[in-house]
C-alpha positions as CSV (number, residue, x, y, z in Angstrom):
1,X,0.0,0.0,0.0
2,X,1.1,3.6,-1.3
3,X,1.8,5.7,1.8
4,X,0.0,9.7,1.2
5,X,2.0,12.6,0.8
6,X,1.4,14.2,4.3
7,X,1.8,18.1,4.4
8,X,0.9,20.5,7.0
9,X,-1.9,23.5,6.7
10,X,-0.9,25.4,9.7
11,X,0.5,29.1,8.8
12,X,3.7,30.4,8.8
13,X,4.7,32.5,11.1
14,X,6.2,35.5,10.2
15,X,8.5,36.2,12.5
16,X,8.4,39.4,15.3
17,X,11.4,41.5,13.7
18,X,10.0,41.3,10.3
19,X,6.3,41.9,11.1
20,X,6.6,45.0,13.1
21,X,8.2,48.4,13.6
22,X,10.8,49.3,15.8
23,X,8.3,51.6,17.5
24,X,5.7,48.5,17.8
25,X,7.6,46.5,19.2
26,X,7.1,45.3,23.1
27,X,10.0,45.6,25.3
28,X,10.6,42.3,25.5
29,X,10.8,42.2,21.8
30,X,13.3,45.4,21.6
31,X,15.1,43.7,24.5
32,X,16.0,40.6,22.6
33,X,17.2,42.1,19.3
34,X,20.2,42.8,21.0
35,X,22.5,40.1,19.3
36,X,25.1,40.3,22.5
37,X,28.2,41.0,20.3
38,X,29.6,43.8,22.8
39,X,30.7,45.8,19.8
40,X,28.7,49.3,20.5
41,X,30.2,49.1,24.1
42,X,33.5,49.1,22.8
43,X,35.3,52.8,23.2
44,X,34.7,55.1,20.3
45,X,37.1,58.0,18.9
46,X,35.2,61.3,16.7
47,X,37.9,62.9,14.5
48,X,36.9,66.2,15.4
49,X,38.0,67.4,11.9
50,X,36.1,64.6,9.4
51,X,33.4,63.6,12.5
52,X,34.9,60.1,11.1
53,X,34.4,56.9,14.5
54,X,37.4,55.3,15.2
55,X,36.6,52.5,16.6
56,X,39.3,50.9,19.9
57,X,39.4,47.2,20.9
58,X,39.1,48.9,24.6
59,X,35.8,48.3,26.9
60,X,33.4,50.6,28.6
61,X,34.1,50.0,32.3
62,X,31.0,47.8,32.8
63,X,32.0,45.7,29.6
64,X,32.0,41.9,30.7
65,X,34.8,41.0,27.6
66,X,33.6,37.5,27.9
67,X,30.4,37.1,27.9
68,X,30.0,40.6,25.6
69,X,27.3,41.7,27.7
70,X,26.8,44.6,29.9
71,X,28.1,43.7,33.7
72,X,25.5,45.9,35.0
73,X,22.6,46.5,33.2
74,X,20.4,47.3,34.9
75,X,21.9,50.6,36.6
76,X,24.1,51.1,33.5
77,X,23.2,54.7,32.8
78,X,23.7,55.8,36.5
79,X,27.5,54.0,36.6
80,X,28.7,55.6,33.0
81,X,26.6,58.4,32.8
82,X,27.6,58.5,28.4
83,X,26.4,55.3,28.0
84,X,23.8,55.6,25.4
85,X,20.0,54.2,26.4
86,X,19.4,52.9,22.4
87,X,15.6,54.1,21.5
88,X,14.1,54.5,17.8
89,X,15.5,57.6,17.7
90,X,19.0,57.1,18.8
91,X,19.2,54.3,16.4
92,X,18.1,56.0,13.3
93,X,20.9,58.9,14.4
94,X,23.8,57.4,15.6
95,X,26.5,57.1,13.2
96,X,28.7,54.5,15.1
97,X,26.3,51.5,15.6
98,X,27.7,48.4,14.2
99,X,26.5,47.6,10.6
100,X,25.9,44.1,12.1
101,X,23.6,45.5,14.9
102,X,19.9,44.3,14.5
103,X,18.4,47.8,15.6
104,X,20.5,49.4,12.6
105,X,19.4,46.5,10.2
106,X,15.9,46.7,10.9
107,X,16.0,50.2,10.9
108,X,17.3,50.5,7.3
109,X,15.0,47.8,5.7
110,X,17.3,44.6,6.0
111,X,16.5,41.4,8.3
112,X,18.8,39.9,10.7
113,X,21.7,37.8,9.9
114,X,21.8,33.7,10.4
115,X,24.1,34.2,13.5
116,X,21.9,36.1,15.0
117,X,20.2,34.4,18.1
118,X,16.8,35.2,17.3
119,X,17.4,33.6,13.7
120,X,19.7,30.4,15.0
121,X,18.1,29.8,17.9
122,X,21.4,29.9,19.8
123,X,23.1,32.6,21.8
124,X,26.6,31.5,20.8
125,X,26.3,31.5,16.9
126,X,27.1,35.3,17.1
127,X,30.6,34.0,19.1
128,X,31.0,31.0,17.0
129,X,30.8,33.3,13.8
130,X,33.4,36.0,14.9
131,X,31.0,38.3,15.4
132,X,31.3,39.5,18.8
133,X,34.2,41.1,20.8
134,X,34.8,37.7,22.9
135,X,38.3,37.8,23.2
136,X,39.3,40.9,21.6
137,X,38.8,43.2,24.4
138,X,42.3,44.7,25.7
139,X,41.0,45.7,29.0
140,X,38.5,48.7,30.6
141,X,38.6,52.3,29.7
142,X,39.8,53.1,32.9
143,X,43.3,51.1,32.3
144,X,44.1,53.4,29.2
145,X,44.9,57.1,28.9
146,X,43.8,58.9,26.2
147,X,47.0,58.4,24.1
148,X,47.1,54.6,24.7
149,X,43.3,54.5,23.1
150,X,45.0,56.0,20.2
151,X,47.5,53.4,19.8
152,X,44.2,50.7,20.1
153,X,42.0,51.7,16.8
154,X,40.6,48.5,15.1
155,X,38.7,48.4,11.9
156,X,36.9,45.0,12.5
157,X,34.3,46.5,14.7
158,X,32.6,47.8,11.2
159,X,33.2,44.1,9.3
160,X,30.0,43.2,8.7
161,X,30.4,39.4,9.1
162,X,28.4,38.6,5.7
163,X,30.9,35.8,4.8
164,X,30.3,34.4,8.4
C-alpha cells in the first residue's frame, strides 16, 4: 500500500522583527534584538575634523569582555553616565552602531543575519561566527589614557560578518 503525501496546513509564522516596527515592538521584543556582540560598548574615537568613528578594541568600564554583555545593566546609565540608552531615535541617528547591529538592520530595511540568536536559535552562533568582541577586548577604559586608546584603533568593529 502507497503511503499519502502528508503536508501541513498550519501558517507560517512571520517572525516578530520582520512583522513589526521598531516603535511597535514590546520591550521584551526590543530587548532581545540585541545580538550580545559587545561591539557598540567598545570605546569610540570622533575625529573632530572629518566627525569620522574610530573604533578601539578597549571596553566601557562595565564591559563583561567574555560574555559581551553589559556587567551591570540594569543601573548602566547611572555608573557611566555616556552610555547611550538605544531608543528608535537614537538608532536611526547614531553614526557609530555596528553595521551588524539588529536595531541598525531593521531600521534600514534589512533582516537579521543567520548568526543572529533570534534567527539560529542559539546565543553562541554570534561568538561562534566571529561576530562578537569575545576575546578581543584589551581591558577597561579606565586602564588606558587617552594616548594609549589612540594606539588601540581596530577596523573589525565595522566588518560586517556577511561571509560568516
Amino acid at each position: 500500500m502507497e503511503k499519502a503525501a502528508t503536508f501541513s496546513l498550519a501558517p507560517e509564522i512571520t517572525p516578530f522583527w520582520r512583522d513589526k516596527s521598531l516603535d511597535a515592538m514590546s520591550a521584551q521584543e526590543w530587548e532581545s534584538l540585541c545580538d550580545g556582540c559587545g561591539r557598540c560598548c567598545l570605546v569610540k574615537l570622533e575625529d573632530e575634523d572629518s566627525g569620522h568613528i574610530l573604533y578601539t578594541d578597549v571596553g566601557c568600564t562595565l564591559l563583561d569582555g567574555e560574555t559581551c554583555r553589559c556587567r551591570d545593566y540594569e543601573n548602566r546609565q547611572a555608573k557611566v553616565p555616556d552610555c547611550v540608552r538605544l531608543t528608535t531615535e537614537a538608532v536611526r541617528t547614531l553614526s557609530w552602531l555596528p553595521p551588524t547591529c539588529a536595531y541598525r538592520l531593521l531600521d534600514e530595511g534589512r533582516d537579521l543575519y543567520w548568526w543572529h540568536p533570534l534567527v539560529s536559535g542559539d546565543p553562541d552562533t554570534v561568538h561562534a561566527a566571529g561576530i562578537s568582541v569575545r576575546g578581543r577586548v584589551a581591558g577597561p577604559e579606565e586602564d588606558f589614557s587617552v594616548d594609549e586608546l589612540l594606539e588601540r584603533l581596530v577596523d573589525w568593529p565595522t566588518d560586517e560578518g556577511r561571509d560568516r
